[in-house]
KOLBANU-518313 format. One line per field, with one value per residue (C-alpha): x negated, y negated, z; chain; residue in three letters. Coordinates in nm, 3 decimals. Layout:
# KOLBANU-518313
u: c(X, ...) $
v: c(Y, ...) $
w: c(Z, ...) $
chain: c(A, ...) $
res: c(Ala, ...) $
//
This chain:
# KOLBANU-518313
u: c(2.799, 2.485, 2.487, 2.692, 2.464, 2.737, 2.772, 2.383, 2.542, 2.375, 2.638, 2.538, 2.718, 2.618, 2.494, 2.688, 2.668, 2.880, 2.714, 2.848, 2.738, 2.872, 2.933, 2.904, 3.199, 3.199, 3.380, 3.288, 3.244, 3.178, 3.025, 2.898, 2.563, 2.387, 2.116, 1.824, 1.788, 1.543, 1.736, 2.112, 2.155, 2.297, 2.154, 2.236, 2.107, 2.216, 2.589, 2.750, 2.715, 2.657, 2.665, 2.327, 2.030, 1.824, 1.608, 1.775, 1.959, 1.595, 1.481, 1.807, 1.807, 1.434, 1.542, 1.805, 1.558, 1.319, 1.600, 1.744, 1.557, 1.747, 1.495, 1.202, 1.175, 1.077, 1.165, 1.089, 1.397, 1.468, 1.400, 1.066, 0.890, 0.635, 0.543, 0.910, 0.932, 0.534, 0.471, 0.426, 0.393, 0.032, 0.159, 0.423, 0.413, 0.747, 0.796, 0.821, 1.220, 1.221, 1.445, 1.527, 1.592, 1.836, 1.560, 1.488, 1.161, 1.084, 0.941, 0.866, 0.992, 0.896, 1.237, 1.137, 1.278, 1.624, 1.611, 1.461, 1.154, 0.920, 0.540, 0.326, 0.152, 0.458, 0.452, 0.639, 0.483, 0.577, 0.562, 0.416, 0.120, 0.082, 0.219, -0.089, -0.358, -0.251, -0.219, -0.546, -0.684, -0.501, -0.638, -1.023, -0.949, -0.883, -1.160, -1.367, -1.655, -1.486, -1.355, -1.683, -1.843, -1.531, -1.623, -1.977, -1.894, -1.622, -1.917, -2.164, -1.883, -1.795, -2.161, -2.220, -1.842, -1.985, -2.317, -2.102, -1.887, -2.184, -2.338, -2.010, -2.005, -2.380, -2.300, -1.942, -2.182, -2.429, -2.106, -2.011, -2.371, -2.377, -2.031, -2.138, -2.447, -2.251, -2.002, -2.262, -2.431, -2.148, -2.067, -2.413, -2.386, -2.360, -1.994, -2.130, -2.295, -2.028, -2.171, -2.397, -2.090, -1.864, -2.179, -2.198, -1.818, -1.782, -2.132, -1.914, -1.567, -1.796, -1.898, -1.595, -1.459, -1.736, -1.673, -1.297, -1.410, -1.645, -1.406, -1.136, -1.396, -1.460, -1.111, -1.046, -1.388, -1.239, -0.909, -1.054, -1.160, -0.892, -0.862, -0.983, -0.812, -0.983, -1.279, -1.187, -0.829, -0.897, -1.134, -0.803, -0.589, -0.818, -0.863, -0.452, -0.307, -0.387, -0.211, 0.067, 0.090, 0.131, 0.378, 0.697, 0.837, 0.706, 0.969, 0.911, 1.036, 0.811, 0.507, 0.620, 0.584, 0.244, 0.137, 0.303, 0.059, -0.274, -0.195, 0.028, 0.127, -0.017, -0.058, 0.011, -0.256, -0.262, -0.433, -0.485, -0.519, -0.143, -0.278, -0.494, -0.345, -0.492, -0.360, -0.502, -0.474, -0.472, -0.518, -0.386, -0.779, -0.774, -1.004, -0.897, -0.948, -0.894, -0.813, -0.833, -0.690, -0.508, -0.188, 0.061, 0.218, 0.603, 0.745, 0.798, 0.406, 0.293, 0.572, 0.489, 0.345, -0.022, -0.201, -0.350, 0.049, 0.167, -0.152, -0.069, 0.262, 0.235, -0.011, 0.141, 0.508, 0.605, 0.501, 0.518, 0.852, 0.926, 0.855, 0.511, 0.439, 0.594, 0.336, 0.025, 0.081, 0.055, -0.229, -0.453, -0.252, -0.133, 0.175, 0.457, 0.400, 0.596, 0.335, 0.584, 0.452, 0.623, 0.962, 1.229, 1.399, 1.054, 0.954, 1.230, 1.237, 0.849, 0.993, 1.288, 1.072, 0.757, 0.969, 0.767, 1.006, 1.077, 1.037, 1.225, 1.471, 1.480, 1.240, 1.202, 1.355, 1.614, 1.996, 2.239, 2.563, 2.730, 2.479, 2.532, 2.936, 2.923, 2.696, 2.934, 3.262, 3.399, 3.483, 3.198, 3.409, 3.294, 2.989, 2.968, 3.178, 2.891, 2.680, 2.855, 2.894, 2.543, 2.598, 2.394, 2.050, 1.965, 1.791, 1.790, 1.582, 1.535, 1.818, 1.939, 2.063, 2.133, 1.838, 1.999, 1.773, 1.877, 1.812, 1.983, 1.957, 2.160, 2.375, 2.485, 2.540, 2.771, 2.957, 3.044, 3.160, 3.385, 3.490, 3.623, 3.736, 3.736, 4.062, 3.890, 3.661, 3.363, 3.115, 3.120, 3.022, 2.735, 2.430, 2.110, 1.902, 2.160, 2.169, 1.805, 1.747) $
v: c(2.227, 2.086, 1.784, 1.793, 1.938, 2.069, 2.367, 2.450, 2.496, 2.127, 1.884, 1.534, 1.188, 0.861, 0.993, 0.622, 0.309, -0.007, -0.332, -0.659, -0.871, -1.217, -1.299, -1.609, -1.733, -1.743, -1.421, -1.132, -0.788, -0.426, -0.138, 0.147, 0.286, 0.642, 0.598, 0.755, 1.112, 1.000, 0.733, 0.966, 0.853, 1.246, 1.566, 1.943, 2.209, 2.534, 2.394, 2.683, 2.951, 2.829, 2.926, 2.841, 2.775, 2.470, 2.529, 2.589, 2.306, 2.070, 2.288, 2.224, 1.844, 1.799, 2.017, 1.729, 1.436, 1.571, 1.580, 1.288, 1.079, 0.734, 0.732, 0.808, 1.214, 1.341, 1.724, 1.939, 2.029, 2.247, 2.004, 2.096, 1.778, 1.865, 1.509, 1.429, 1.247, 1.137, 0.977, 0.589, 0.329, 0.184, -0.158, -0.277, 0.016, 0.136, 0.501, 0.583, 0.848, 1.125, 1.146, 1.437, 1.483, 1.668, 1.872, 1.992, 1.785, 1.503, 1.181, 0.995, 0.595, 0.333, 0.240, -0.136, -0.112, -0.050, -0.350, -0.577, -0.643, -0.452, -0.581, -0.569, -0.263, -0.089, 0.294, 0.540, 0.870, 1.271, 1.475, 1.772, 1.537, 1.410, 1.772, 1.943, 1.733, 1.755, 2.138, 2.171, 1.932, 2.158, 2.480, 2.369, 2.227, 2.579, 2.798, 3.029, 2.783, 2.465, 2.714, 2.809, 2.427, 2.313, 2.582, 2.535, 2.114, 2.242, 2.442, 2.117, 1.891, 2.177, 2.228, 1.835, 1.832, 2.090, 1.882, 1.573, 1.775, 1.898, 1.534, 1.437, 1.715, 1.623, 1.275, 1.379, 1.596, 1.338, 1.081, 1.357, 1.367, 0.992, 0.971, 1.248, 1.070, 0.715, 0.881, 1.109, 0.741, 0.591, 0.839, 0.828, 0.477, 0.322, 0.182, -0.094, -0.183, -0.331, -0.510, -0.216, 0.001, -0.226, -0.268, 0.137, 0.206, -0.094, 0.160, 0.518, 0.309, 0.210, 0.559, 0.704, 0.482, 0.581, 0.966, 0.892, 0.751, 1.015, 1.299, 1.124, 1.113, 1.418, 1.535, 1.350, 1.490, 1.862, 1.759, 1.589, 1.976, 2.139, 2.502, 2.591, 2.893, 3.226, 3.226, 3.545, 3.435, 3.088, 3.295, 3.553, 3.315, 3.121, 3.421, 3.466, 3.137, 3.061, 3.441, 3.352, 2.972, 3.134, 3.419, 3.418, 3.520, 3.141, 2.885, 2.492, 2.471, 2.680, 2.491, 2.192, 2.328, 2.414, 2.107, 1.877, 2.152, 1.943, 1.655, 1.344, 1.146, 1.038, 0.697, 0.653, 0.372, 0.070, 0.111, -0.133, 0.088, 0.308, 0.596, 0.721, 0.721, 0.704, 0.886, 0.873, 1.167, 1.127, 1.439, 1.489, 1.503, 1.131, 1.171, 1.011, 1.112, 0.973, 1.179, 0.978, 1.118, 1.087, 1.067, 1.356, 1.164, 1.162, 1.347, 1.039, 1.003, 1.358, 1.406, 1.084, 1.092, 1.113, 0.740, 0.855, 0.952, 0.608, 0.472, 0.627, 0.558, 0.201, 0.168, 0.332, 0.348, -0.015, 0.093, 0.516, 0.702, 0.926, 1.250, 1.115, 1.028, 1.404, 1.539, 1.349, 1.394, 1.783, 1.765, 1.616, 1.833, 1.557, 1.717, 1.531, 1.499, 1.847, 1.989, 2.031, 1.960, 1.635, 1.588, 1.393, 1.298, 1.232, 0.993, 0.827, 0.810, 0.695, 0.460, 0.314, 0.322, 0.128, -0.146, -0.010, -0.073, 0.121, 0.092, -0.074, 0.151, -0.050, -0.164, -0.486, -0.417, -0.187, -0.273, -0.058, 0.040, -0.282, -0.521, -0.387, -0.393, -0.750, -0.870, -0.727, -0.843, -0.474, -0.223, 0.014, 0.333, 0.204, 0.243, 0.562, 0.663, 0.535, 0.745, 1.058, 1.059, 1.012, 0.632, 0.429, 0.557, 0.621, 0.762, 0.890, 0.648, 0.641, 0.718, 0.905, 0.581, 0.540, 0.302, 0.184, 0.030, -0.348, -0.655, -0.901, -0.705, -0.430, -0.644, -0.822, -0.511, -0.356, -0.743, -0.687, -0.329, -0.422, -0.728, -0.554, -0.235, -0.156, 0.061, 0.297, 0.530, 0.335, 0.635, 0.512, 0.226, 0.254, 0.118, 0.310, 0.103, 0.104, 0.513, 0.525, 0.703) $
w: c(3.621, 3.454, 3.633, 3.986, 4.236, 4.428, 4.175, 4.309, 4.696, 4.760, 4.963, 4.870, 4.920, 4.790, 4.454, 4.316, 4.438, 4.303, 4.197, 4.089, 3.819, 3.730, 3.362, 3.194, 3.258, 3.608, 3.700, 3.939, 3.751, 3.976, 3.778, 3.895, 3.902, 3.982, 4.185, 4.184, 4.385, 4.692, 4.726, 4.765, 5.189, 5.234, 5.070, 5.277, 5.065, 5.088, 5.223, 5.075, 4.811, 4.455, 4.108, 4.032, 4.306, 4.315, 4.135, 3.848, 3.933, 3.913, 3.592, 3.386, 3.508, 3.384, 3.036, 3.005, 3.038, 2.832, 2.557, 2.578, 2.290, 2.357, 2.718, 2.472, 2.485, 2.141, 2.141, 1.940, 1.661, 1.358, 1.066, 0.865, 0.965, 1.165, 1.352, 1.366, 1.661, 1.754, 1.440, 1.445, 1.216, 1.227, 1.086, 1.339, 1.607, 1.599, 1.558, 1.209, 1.116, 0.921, 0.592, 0.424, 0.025, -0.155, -0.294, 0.052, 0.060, 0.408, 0.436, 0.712, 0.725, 0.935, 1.145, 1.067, 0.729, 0.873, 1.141, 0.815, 1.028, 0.790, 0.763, 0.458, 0.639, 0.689, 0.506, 0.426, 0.333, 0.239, 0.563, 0.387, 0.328, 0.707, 0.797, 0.586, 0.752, 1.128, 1.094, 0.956, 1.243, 1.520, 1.389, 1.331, 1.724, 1.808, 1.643, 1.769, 1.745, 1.870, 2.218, 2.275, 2.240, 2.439, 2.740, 2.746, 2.794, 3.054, 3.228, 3.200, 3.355, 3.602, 3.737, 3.740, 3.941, 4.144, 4.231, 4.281, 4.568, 4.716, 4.751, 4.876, 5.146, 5.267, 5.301, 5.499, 5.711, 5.771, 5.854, 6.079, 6.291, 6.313, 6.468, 6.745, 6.819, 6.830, 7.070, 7.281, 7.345, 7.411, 7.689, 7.804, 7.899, 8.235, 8.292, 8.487, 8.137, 7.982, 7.701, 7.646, 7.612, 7.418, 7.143, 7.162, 7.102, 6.817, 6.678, 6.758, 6.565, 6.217, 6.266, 6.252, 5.978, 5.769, 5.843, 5.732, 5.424, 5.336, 5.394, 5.194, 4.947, 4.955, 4.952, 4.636, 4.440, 4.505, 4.379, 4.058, 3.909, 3.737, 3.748, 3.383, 3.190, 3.159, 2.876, 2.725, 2.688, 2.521, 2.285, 2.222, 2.148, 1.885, 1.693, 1.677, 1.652, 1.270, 1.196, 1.449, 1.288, 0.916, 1.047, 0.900, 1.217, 1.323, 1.316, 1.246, 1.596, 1.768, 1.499, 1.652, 2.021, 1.921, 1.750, 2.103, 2.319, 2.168, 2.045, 2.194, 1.859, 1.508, 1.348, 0.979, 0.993, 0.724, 0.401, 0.109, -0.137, -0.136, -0.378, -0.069, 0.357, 0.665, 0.941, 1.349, 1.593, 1.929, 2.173, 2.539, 2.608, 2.515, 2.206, 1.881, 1.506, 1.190, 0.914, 0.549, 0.260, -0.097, -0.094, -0.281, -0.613, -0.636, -0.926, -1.183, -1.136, -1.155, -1.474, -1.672, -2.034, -2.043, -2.096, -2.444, -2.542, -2.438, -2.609, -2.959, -2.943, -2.890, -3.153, -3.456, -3.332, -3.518, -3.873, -3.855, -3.835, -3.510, -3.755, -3.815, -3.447, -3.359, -3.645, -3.521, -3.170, -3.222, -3.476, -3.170, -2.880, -2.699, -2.471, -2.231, -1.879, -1.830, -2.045, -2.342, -2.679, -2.845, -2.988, -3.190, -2.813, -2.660, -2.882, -2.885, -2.442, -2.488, -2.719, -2.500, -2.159, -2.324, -2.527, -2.851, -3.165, -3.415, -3.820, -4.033, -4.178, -4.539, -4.739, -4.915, -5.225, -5.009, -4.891, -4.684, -4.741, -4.566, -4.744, -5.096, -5.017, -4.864, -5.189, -5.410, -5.201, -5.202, -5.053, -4.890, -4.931, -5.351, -5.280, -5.104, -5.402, -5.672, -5.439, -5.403, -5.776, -5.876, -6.000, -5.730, -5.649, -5.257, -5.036, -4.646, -4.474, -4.031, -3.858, -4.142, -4.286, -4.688, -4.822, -5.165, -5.402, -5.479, -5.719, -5.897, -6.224, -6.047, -5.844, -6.212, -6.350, -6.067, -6.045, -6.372, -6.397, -6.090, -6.244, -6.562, -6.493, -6.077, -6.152, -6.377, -6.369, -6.413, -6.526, -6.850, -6.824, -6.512, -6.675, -6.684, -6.468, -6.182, -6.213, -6.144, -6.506) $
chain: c(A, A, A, A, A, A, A, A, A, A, A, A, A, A, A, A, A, A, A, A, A, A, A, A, A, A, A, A, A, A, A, A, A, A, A, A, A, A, A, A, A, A, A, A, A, A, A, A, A, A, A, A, A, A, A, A, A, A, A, A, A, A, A, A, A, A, A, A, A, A, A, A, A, A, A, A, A, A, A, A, A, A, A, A, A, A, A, A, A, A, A, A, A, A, A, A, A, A, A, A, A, A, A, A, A, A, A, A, A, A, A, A, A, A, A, A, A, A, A, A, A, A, A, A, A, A, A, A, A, A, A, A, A, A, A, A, A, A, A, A, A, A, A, A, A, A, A, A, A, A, A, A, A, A, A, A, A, A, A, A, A, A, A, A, A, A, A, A, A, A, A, A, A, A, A, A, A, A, A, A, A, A, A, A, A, A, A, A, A, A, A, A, A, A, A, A, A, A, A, A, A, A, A, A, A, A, A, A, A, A, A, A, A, A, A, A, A, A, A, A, A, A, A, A, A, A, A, A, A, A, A, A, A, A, A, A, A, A, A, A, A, A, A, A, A, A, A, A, A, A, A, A, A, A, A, A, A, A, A, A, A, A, A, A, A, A, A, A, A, A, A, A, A, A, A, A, A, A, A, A, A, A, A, A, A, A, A, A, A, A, A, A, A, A, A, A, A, A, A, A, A, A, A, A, A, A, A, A, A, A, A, A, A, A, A, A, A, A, A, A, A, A, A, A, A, A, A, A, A, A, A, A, A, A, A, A, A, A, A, A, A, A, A, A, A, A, A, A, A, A, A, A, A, A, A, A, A, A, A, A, A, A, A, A, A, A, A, A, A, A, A, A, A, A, A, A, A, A, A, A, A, A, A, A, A, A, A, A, A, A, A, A, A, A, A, A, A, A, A, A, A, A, A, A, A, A, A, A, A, A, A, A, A, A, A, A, A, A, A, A, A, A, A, A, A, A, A, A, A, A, A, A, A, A, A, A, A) $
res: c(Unk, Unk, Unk, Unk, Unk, Unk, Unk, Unk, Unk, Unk, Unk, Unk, Unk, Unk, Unk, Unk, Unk, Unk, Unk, Unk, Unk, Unk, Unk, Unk, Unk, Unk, Unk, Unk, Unk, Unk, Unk, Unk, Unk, Unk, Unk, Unk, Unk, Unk, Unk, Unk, Unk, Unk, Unk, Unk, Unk, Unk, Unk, Unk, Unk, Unk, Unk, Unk, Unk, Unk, Unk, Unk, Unk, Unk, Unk, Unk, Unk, Unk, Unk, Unk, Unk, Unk, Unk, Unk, Unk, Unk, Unk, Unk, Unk, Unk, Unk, Unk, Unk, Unk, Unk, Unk, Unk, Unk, Unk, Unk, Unk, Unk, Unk, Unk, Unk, Unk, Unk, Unk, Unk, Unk, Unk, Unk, Unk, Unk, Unk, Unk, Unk, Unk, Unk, Unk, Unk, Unk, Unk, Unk, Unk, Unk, Unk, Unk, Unk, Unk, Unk, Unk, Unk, Unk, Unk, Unk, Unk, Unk, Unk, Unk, Unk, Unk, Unk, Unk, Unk, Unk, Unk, Unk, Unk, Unk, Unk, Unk, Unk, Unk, Unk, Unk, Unk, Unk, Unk, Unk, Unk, Unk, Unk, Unk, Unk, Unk, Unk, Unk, Unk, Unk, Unk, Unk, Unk, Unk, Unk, Unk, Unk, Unk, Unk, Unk, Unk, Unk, Unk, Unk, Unk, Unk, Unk, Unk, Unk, Unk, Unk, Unk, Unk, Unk, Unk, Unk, Unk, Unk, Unk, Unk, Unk, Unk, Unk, Unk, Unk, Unk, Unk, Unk, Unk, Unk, Unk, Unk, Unk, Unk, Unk, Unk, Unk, Unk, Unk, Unk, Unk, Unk, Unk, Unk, Unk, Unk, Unk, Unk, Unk, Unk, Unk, Unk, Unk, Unk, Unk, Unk, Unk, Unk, Unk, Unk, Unk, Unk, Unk, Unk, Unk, Unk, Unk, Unk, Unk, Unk, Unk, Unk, Unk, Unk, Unk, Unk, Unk, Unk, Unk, Unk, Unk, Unk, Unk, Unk, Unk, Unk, Unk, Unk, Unk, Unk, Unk, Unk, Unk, Unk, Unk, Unk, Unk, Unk, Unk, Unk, Unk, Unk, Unk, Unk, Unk, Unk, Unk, Unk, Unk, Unk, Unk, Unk, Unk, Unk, Unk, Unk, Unk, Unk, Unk, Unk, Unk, Unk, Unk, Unk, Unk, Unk, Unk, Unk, Unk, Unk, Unk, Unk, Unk, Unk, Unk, Unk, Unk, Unk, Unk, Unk, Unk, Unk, Unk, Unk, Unk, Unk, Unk, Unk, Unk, Unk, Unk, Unk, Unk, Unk, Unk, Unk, Unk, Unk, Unk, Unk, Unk, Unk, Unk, Unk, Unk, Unk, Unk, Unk, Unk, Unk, Unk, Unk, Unk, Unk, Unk, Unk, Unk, Unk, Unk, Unk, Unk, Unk, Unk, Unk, Unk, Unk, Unk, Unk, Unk, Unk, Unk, Unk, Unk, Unk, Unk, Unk, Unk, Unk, Unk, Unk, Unk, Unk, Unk, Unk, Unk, Unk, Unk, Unk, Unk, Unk, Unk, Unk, Unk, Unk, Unk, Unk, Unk, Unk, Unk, Unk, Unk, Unk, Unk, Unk, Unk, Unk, Unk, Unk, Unk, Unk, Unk, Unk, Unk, Unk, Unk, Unk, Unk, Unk, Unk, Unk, Unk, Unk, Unk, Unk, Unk, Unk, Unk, Unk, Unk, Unk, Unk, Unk, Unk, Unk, Unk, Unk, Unk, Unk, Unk, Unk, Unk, Unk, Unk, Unk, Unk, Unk, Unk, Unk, Unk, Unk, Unk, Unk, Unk) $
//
């Protein structure tokens, strides 16, 4: 019904044609093809009643080629981008996509990067940034004050149109004079005269030609004006459109169909430097702008640590616990990148995502649990028991590890005490040195 004119009371025959095509190998192939409609050999409107008229038939046939985006139509849709679909890529020309995040966010790509033909130049940006600019462009086009410079340049060009027609129309009438005079002396000749009157009517036909010319000129100078819109109106509707572009009433859609109404596409355009974008307008009118600004940073930028964070860190984080960097950071008011004042856990990310080690969790004269057992050749549940019970001196180091104390006078003194009596309770016999006293 959308496509079959016969549902729009229209007979028609040869709407498809069959053509042949050889392939490669050698053989014949028909296909069929639609032709075009001036070219259908039989078309009877109004053959008998139809369900929709003509009219409606040409309207809903232009709706569909103005939707169908594999031909090159852009329409308008629901998605928030704003230049979906007349954005391009200033690097390698293709028309840049529109991608949409989970957080509800869009971007605009160039389509290169799916073919693997990207360029150097190639960007990809936020639409809210190209979205923001273009708006703002579109609305200052639309101002009181730019309607009223627009009209009074319409009026210059209009009076100067007006003055060309007018020159045109003298010179048609004095085209017009010369032919009558070229054919009132060709009339007035004697026919006996026949070189006399051959030279007059070759004069009356340049006359003529020249009249033709002239009126054709003239023809085309009064089609060249179009009919401008009503002052007061244009005026109206600058004072509304910003209120009816904010409304919430407004859909992106119907932002879009605003946006198309002015402006024919927009160019991200290369820049060197990616913090900052450059972006080209170009207008139905013809006119071009360029529109330079910086660009919006993602979230990792605009939630990293600040520089003087990252600065102190790396600095003291080899020789100072993650307690002391927590304290120091908050005696000078240093905060994360979410504004939050330091912790235990960011310290420790700043840590891991700058490569900056930590401490060492012993000291010199300091062994852990493992060492002192593997020194000793026992068992380390023995030494958390000399711990537990007060025998072996230690202490809670980084990482809550147990820092114990250690030399060979020690390590002789527990050697022998497990040497001699490791099945008895060795309290006894724990030497005062090893208990710390």
């Amino acid at each position: 019904m959308l496509k079959n004119p016969a549902y729009a009371g229209v007979y028609v025959f040869g709407r498809y044609t069959t053509r042949k095509t050889v392939a490669p190998d050698g053989t014949v192939r028909p296909h069929t093809v639609q032709l075009p409609r001036d070219q259908w050999p039989i078309v009877i409107p109004d053959h008998h009643p139809g369900y929709i008229t003509w009219a409606d038939y040409l309207q809903i046939e232009a709706k569909l080629a103005a939707n169908q985006t594999n031909a090159g139509a852009r329409p308008a849709r629901e998605g928030l981008a704003l230049c979906q679909g007349i954005i391009h890529c200033g690097g390698c020309g293709r028309a840049m996509g529109t991608r949409y995040h989970h957080s509800g966010r869009g971007a605009y790509e160039c389509s290169s990067r799916l073919l693997r033909e990207q360029t150097p130049t190639c960007r990809s940006i936020l639409a809210a940034t190209v979205d923001q600019a273009v708006a703002r462009a579109l609305l200052y086009a639309v101002t009181p004050e730019q309607i009223s410079l627009a009209l009074d340049a319409a009026g210059q060009v209009t009076d100067r149109h007006h003055r060309g027609i007018r020159a045109a129309e003298l010179a048609a009438e004095r085209a017009r004079y010369d032919a009558d005079r070229a054919e009132r002396a060709f009339h007035a000749a004697e026919p006996e005269n026949r070189l006399v009157a051959r030279s007059l009517e070759n004069r009356w036909e340049a006359k003529l030609a020249a009249l033709a010319a002239t009126e054709a000129a003239l023809a085309a100078a009064r089609d060249t004006l179009p009919p401008l819109p009503d002052q007061d109106s244009l005026r109206a509707l600058a004072s509304d459109l910003p209120a009816l572009w904010h409304a919430e009433t407004t859909t992106d859609r119907d932002r879009k169909r605003l946006l198309r109404t002015l402006i024919s596409d927009v160019t991200l355009l290369p820049e060197t430097d990616r913090a900052r974008a450059r972006i080209g307008i170009r207008w139905h009118t013809g006119a071009t702008d360029e529109i330079s600004l910086t660009r919006a940073p993602n979230r990792a930028t605009a939630r990293r640590t600040p520089h003087d964070a990252v600065a102190l860190i790396r600095e003291l984080g080899p020789t100072t616990s993650n307690d002391d960097l927590v304290a120091l950071l908050t005696a000078r008011r240093l905060t994360t990148g979410d504004g939050r004042p330091f912790d235990i856990a960011a310290v420790r990310w700043v840590r891991h995502t700058h490569k900056v080690p930590t401490p060492g969790a012993y000291r010199d004269d300091e062994h852990s649990v493992n060492e002192v057992a593997a020194d000793l050749r026992c068992n380390p549940g023995t030494v958390y028991y000399w711990i537990n019970r007060g025998y072996l001196t230690a202490r809670r180091g980084a990482g809550n590890r147990l820092c114990i104390p250690w030399n060979p006078q020690i390590k002789a003194e527990f050697q022998h005490l497990i040497n001699t009596a490791s099945h008895l309770d060795p309290r006894p016999s724990i030497p005062a040195t090893a208990r710390g006293a």
